[in-house]
mmCIF file as Biopython writes it, N, C-alpha, C and O atoms, coordinates in Angstrom:
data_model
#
loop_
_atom_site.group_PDB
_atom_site.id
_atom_site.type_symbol
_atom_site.label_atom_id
_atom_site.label_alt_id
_atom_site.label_comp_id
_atom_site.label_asym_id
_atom_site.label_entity_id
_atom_site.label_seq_id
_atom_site.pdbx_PDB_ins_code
_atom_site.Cartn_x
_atom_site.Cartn_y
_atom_site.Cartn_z
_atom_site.occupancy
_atom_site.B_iso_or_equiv
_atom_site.auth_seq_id
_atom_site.auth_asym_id
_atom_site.pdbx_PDB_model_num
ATOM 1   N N  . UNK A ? 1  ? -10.022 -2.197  12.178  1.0 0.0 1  A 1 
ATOM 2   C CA . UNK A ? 1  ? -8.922  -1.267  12.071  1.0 0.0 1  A 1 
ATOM 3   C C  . UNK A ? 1  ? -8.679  -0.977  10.599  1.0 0.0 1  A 1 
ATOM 4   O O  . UNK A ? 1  ? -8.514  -1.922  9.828   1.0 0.0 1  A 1 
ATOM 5   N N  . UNK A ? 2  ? -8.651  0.214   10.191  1.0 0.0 2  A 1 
ATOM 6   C CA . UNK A ? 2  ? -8.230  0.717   8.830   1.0 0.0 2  A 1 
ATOM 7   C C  . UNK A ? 2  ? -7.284  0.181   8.489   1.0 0.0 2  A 1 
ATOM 8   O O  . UNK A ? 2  ? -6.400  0.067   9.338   1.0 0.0 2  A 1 
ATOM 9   N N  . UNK A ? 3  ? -6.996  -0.483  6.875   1.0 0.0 3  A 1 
ATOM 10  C CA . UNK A ? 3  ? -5.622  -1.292  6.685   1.0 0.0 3  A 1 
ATOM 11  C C  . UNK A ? 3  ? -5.140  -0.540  5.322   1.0 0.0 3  A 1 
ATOM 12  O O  . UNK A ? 3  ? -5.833  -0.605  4.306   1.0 0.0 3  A 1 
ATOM 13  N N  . UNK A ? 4  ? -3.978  0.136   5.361   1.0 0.0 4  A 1 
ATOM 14  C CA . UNK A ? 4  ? -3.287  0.638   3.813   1.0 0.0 4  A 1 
ATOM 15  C C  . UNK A ? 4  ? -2.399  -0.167  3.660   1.0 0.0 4  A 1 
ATOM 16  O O  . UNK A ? 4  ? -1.543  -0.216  4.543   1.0 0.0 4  A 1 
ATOM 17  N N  . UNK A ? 5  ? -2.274  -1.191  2.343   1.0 0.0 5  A 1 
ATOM 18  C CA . UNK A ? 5  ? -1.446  -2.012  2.094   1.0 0.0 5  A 1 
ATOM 19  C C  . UNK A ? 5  ? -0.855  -1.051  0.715   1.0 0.0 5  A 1 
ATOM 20  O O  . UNK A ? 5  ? -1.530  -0.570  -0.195  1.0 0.0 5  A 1 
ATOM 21  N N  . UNK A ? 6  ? 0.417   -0.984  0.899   1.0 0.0 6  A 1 
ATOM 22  C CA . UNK A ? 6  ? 1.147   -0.036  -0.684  1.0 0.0 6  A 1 
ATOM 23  C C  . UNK A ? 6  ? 2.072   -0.930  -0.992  1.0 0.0 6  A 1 
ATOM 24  O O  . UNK A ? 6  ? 2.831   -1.353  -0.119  1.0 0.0 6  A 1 
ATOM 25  N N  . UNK A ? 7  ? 2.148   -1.376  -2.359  1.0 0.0 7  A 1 
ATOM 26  C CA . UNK A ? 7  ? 2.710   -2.347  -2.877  1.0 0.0 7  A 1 
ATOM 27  C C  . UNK A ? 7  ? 3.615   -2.068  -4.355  1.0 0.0 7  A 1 
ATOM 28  O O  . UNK A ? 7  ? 3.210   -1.345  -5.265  1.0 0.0 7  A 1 
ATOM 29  N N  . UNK A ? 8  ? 4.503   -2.574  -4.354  1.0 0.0 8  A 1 
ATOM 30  C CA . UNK A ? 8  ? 5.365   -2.020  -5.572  1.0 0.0 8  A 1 
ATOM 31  C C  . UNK A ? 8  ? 5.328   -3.197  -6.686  1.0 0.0 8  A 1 
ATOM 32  O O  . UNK A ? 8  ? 5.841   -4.316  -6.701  1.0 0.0 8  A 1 
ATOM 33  N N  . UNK A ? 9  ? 4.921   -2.847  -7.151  1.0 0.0 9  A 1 
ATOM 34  C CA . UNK A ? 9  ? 4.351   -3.924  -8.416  1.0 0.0 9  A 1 
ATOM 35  C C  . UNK A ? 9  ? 5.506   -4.590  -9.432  1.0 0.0 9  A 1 
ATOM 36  O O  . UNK A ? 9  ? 5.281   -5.349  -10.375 1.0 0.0 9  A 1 
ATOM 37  N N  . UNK A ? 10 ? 7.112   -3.972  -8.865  1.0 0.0 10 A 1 
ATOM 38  C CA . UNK A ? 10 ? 8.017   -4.665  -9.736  1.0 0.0 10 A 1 
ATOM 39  C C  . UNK A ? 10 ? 8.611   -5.607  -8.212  1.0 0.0 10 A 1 
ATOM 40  O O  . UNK A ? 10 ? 9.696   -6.070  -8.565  1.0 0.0 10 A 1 
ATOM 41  N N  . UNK A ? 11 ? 8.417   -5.921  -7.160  1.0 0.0 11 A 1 
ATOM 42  C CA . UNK A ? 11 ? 8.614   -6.543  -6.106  1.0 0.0 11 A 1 
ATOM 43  C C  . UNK A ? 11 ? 8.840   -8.022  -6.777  1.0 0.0 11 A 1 
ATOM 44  O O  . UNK A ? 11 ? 7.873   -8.524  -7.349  1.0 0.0 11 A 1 
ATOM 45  N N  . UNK A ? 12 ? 10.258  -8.841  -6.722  1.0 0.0 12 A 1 
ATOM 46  C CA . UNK A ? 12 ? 10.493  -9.938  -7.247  1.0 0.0 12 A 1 
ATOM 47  C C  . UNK A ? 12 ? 10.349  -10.921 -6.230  1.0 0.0 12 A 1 
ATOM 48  O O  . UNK A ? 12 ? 10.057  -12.098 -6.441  1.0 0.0 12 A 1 
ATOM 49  N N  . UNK A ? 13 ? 10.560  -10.414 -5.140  1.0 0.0 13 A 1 
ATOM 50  C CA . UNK A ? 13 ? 10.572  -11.276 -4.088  1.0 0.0 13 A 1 
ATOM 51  C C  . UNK A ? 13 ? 8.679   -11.872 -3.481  1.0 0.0 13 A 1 
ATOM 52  O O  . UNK A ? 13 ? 8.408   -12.956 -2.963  1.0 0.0 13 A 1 
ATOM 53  N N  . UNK A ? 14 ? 7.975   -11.039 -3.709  1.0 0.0 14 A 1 
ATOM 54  C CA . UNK A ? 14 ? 6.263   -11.669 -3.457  1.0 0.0 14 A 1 
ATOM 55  C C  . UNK A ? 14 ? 5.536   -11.102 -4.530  1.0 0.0 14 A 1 
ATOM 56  O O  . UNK A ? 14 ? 5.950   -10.171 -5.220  1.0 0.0 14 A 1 
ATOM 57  N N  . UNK A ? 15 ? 4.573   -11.607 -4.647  1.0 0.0 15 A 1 
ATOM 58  C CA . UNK A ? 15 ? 4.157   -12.035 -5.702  1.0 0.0 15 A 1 
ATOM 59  C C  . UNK A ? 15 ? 2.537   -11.581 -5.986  1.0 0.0 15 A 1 
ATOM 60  O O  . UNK A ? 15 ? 1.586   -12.263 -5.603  1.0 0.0 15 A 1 
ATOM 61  N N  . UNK A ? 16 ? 2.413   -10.353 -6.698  1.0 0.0 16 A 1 
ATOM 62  C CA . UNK A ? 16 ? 1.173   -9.208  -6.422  1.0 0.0 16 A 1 
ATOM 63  C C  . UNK A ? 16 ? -0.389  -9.851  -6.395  1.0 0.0 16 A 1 
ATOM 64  O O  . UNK A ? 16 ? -1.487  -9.338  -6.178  1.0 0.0 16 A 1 
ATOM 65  N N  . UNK A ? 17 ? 0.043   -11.211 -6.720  1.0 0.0 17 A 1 
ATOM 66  C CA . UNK A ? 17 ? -1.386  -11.850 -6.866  1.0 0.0 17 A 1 
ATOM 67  C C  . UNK A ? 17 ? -1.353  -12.233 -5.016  1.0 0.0 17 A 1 
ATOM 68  O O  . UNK A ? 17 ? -2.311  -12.962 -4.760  1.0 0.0 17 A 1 
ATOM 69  N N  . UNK A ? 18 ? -0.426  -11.885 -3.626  1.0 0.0 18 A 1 
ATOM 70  C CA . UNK A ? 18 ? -0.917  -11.849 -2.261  1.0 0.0 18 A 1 
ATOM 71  C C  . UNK A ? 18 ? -1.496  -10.348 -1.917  1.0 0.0 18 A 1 
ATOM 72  O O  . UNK A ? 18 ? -1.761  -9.992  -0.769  1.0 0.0 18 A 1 
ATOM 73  N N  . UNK A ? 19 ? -1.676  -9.405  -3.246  1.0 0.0 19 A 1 
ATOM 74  C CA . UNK A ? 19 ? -2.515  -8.686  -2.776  1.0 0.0 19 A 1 
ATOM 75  C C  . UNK A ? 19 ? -3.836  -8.594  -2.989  1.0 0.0 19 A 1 
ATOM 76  O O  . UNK A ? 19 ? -4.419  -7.533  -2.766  1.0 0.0 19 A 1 
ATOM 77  N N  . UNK A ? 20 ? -4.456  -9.642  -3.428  1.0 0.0 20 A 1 
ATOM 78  C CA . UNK A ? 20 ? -5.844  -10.101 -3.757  1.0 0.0 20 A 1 
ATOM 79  C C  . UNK A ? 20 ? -6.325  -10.471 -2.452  1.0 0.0 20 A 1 
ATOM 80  O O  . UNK A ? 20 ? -5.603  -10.680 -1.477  1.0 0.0 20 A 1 
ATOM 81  N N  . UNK A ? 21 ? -8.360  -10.583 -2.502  1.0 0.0 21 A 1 
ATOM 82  C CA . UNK A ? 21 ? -8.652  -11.182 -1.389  1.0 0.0 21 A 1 
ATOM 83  C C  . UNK A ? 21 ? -8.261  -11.024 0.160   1.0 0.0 21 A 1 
ATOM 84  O O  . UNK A ? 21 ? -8.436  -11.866 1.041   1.0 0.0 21 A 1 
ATOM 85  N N  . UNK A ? 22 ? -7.729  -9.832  0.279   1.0 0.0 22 A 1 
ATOM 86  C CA . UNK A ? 22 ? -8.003  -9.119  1.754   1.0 0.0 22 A 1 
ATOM 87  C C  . UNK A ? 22 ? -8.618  -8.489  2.243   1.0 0.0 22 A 1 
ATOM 88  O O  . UNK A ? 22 ? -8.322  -8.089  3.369   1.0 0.0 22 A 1 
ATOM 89  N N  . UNK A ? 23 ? -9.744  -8.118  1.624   1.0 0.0 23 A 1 
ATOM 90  C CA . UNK A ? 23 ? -10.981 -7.650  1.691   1.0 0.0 23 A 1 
ATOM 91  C C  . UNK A ? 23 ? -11.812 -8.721  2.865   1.0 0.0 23 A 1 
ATOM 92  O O  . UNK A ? 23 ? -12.659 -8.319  3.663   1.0 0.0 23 A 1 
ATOM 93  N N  . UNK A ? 24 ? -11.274 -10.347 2.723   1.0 0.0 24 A 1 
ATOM 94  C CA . UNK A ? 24 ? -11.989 -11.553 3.546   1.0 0.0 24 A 1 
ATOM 95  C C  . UNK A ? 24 ? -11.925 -10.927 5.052   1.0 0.0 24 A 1 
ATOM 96  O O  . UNK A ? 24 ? -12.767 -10.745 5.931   1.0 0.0 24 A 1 
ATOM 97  N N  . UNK A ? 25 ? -10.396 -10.662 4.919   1.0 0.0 25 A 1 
ATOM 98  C CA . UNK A ? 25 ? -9.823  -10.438 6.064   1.0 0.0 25 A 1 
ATOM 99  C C  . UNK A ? 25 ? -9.787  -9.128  7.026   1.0 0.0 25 A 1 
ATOM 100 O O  . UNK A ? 25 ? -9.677  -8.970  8.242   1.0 0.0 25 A 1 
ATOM 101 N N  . UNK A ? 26 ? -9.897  -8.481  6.188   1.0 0.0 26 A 1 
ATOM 102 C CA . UNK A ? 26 ? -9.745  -6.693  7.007   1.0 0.0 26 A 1 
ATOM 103 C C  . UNK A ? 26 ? -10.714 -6.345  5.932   1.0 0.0 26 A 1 
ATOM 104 O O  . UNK A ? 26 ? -10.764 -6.617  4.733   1.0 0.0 26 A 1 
ATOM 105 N N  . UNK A ? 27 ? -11.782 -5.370  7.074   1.0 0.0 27 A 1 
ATOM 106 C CA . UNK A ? 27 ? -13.019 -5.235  6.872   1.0 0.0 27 A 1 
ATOM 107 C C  . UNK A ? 27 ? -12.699 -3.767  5.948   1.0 0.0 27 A 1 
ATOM 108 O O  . UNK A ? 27 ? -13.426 -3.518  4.986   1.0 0.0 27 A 1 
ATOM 109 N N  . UNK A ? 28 ? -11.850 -3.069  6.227   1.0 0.0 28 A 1 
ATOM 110 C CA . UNK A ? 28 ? -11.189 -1.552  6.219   1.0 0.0 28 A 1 
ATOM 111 C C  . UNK A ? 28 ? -10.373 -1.565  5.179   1.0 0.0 28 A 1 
ATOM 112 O O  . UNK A ? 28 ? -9.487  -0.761  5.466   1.0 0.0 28 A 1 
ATOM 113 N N  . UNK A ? 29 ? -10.175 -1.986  4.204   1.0 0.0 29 A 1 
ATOM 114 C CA . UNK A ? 29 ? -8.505  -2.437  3.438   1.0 0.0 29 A 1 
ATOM 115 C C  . UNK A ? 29 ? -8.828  -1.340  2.094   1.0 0.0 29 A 1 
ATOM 116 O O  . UNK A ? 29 ? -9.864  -1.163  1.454   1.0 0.0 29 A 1 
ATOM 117 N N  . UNK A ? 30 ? -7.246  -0.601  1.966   1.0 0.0 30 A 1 
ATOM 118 C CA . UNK A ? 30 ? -7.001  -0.424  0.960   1.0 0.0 30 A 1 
ATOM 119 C C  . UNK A ? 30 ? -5.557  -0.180  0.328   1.0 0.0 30 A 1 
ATOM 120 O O  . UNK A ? 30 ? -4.657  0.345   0.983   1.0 0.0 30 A 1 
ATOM 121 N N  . UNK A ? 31 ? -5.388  -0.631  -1.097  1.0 0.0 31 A 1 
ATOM 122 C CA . UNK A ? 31 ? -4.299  -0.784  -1.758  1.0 0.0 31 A 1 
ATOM 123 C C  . UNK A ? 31 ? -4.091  0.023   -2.497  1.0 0.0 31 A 1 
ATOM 124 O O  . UNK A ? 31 ? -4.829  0.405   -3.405  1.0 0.0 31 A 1 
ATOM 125 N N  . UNK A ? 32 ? -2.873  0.462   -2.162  1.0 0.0 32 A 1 
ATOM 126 C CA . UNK A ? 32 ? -2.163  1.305   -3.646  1.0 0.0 32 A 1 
ATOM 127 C C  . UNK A ? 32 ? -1.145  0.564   -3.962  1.0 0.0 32 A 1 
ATOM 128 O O  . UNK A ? 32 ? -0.397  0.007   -3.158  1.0 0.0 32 A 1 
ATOM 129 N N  . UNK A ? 33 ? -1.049  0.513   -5.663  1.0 0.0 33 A 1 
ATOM 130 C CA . UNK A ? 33 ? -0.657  -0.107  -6.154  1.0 0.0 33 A 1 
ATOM 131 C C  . UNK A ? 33 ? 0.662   1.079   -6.628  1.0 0.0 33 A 1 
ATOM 132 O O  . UNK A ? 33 ? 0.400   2.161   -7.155  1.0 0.0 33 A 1 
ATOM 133 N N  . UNK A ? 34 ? 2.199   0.565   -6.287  1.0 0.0 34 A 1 
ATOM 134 C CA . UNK A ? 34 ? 3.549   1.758   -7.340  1.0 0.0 34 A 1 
ATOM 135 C C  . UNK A ? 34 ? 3.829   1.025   -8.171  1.0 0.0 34 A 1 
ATOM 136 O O  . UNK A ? 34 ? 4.086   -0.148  -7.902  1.0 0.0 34 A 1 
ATOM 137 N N  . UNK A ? 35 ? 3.863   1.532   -9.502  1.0 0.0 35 A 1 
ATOM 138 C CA . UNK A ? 35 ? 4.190   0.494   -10.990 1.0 0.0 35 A 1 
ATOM 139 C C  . UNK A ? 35 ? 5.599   0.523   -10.616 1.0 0.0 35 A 1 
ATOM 140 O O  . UNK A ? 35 ? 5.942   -0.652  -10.479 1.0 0.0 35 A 1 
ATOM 141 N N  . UNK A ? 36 ? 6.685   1.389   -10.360 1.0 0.0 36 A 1 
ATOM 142 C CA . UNK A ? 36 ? 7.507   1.567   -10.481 1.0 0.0 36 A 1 
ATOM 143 C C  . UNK A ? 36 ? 8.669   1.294   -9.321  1.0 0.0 36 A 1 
ATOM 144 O O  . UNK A ? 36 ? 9.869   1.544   -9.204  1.0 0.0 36 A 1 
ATOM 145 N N  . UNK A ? 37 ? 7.748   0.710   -8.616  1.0 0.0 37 A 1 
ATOM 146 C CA . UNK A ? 37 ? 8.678   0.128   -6.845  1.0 0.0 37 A 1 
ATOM 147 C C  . UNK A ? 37 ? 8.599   -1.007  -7.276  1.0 0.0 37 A 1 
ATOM 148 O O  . UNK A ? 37 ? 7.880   -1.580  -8.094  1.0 0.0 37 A 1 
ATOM 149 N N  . UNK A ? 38 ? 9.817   -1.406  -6.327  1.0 0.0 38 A 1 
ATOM 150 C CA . UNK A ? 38 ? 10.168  -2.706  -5.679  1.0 0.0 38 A 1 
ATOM 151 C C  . UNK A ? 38 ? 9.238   -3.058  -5.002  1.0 0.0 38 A 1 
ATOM 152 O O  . UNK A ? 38 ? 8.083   -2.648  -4.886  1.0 0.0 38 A 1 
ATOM 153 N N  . UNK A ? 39 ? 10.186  -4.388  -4.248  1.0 0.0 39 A 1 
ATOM 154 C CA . UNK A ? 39 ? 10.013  -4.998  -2.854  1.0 0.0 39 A 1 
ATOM 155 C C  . UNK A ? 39 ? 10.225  -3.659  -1.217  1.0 0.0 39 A 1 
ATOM 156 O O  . UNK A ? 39 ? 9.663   -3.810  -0.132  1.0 0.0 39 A 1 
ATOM 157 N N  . UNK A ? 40 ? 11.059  -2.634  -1.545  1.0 0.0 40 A 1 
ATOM 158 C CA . UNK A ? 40 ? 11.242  -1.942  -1.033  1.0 0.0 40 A 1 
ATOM 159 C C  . UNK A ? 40 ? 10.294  -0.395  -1.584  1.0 0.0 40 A 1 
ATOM 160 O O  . UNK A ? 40 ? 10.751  0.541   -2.241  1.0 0.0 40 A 1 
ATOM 161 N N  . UNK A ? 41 ? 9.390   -0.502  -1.242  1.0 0.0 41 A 1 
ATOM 162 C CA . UNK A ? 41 ? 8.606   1.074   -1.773  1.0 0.0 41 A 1 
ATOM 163 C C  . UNK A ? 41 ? 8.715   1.919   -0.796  1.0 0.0 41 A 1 
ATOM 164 O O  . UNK A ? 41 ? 7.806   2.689   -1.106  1.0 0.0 41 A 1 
ATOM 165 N N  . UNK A ? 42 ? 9.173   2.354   0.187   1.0 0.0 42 A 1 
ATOM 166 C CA . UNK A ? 42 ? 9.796   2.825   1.154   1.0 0.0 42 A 1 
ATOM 167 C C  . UNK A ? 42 ? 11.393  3.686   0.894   1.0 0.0 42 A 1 
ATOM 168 O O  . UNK A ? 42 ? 11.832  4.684   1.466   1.0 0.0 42 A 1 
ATOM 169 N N  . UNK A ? 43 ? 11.917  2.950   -0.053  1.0 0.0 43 A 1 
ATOM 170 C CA . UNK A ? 43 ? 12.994  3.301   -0.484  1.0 0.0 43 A 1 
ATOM 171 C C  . UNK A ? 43 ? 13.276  3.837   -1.796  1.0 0.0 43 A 1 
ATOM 172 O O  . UNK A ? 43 ? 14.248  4.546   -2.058  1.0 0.0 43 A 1 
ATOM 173 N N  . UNK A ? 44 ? 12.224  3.399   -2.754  1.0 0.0 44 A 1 
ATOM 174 C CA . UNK A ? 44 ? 12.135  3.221   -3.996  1.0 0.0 44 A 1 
ATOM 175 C C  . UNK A ? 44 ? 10.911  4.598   -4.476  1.0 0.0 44 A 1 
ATOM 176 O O  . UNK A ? 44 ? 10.624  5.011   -5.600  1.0 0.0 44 A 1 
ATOM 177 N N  . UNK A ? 45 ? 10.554  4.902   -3.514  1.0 0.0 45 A 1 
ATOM 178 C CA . UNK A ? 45 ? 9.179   5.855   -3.844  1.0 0.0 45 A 1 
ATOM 179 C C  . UNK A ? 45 ? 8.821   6.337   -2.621  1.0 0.0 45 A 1 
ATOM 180 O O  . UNK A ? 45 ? 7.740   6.033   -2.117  1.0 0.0 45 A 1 
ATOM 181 N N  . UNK A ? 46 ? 9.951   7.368   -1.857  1.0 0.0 46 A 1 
ATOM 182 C CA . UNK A ? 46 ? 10.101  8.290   -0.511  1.0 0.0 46 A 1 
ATOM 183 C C  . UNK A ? 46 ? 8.502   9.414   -0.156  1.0 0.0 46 A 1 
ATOM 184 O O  . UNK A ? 46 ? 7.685   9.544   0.755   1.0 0.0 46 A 1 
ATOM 185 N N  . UNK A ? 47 ? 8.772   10.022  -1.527  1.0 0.0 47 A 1 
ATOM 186 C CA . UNK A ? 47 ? 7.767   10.990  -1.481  1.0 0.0 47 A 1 
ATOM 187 C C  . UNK A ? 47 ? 6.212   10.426  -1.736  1.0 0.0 47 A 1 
ATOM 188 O O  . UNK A ? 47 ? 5.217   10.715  -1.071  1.0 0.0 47 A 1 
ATOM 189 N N  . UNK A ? 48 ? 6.284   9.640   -2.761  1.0 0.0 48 A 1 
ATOM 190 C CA . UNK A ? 48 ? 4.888   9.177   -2.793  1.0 0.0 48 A 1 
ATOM 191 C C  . UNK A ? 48 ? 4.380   7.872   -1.722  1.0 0.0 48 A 1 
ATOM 192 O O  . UNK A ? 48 ? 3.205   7.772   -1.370  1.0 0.0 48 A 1 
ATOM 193 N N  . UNK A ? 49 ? 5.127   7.204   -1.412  1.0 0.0 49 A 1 
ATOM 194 C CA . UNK A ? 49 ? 4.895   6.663   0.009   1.0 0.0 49 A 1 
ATOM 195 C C  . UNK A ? 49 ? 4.405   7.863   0.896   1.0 0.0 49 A 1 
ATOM 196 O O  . UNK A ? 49 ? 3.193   7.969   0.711   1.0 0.0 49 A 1 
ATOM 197 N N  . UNK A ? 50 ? 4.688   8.463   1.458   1.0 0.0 50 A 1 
ATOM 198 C CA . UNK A ? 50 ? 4.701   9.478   2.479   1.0 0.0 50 A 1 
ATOM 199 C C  . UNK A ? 50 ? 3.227   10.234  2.310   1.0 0.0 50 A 1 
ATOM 200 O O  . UNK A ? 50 ? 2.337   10.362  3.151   1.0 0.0 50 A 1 
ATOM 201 N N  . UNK A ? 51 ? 3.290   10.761  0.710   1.0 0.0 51 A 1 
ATOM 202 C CA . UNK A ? 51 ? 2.108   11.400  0.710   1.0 0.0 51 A 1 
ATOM 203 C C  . UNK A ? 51 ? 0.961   10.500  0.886   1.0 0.0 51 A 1 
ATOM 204 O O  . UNK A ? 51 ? 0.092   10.917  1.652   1.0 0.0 51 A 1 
ATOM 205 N N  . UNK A ? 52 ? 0.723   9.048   0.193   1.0 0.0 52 A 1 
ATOM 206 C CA . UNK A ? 52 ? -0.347  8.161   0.095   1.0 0.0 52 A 1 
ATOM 207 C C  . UNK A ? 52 ? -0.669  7.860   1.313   1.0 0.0 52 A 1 
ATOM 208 O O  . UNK A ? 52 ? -1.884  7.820   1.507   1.0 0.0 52 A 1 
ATOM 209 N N  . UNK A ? 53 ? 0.164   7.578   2.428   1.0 0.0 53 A 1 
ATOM 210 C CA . UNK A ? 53 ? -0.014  7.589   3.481   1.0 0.0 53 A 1 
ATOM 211 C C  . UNK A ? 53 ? -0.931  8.729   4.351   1.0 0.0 53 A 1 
ATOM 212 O O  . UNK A ? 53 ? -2.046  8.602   4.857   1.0 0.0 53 A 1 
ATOM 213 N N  . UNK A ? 54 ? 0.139   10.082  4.312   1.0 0.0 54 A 1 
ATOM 214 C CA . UNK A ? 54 ? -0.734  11.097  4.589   1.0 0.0 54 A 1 
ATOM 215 C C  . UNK A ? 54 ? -2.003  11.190  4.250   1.0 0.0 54 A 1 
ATOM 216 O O  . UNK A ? 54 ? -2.968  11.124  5.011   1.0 0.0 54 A 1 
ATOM 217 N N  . UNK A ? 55 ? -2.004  11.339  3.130   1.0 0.0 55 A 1 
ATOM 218 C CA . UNK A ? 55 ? -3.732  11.486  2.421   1.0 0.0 55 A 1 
ATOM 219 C C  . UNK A ? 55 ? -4.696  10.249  3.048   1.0 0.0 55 A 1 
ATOM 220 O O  . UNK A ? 55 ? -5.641  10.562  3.773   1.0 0.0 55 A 1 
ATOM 221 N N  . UNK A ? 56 ? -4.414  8.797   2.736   1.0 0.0 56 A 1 
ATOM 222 C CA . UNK A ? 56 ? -5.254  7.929   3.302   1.0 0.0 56 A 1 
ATOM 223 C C  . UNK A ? 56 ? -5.306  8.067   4.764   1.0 0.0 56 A 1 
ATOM 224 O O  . UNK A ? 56 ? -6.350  7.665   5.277   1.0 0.0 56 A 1 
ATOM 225 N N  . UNK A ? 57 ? -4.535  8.480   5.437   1.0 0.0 57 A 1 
ATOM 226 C CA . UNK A ? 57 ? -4.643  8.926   7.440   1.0 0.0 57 A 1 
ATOM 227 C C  . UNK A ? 57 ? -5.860  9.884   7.222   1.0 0.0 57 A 1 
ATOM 228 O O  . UNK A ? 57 ? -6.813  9.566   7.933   1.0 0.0 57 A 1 
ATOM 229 N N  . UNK A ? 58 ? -6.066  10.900  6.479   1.0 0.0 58 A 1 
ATOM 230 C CA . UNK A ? 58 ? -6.596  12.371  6.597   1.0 0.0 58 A 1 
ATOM 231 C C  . UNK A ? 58 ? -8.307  11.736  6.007   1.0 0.0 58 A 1 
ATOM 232 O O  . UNK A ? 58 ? -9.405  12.066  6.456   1.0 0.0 58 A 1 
ATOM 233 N N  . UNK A ? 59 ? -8.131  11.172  5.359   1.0 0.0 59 A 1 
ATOM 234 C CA . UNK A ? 59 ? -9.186  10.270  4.707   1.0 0.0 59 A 1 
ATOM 235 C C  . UNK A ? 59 ? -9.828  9.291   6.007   1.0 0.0 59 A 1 
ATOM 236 O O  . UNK A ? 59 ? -10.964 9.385   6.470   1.0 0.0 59 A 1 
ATOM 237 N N  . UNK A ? 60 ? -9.368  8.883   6.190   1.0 0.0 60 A 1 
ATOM 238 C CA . UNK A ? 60 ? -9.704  8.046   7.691   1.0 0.0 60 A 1 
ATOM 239 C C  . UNK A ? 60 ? -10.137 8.558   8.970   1.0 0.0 60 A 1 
ATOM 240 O O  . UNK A ? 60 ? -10.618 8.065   9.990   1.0 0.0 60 A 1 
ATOM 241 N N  . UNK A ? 61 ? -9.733  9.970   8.487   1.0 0.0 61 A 1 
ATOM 242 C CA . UNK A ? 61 ? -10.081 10.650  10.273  1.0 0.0 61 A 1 
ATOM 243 C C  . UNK A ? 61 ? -8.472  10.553  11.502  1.0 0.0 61 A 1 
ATOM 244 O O  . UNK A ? 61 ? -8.338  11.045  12.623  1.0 0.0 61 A 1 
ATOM 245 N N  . UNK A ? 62 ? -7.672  9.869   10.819  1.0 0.0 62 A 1 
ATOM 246 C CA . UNK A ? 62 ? -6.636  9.637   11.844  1.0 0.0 62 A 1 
ATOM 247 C C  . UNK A ? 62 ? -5.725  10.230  11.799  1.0 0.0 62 A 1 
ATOM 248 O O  . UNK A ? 62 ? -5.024  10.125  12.805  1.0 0.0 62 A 1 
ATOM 249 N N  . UNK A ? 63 ? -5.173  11.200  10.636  1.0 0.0 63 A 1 
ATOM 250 C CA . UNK A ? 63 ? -4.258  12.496  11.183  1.0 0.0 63 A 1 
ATOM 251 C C  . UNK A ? 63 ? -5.345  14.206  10.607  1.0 0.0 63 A 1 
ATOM 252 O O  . UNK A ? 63 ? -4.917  15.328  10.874  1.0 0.0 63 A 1 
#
């Protein structure tokens, strides 16, 4: 299964070195990295969440 992990690189609460090494795990994986998000990149980065999403679906074949 295709995996988009988007991660906000000022996130205090986990800790960007758990976005290493998932490549072991999900054959499909990819990360975008927001310099400028939180723990919340959903909230913190509306539009570019949305688009990275879009684009990696369209990239995948799945929208």
């Amino acid at each position: 299964m295709p995996t988009l992990m988007i991660w906000g690189e000022k996130d205090v609460a986990l800790d960007i070195a758990l976005t290493q090494g998932n490549e072991a795990y999900v054959e499909d994986f990819t990360l975008q990295r927001l310099p400028n998000a939180t723990h919340w990149v959903q909230q913190d980065a509306p539009e570019e969440v949305n688009r990275l999403i879009a684009a990696w679906a369209r990239e995948k074949g799945l929208a």
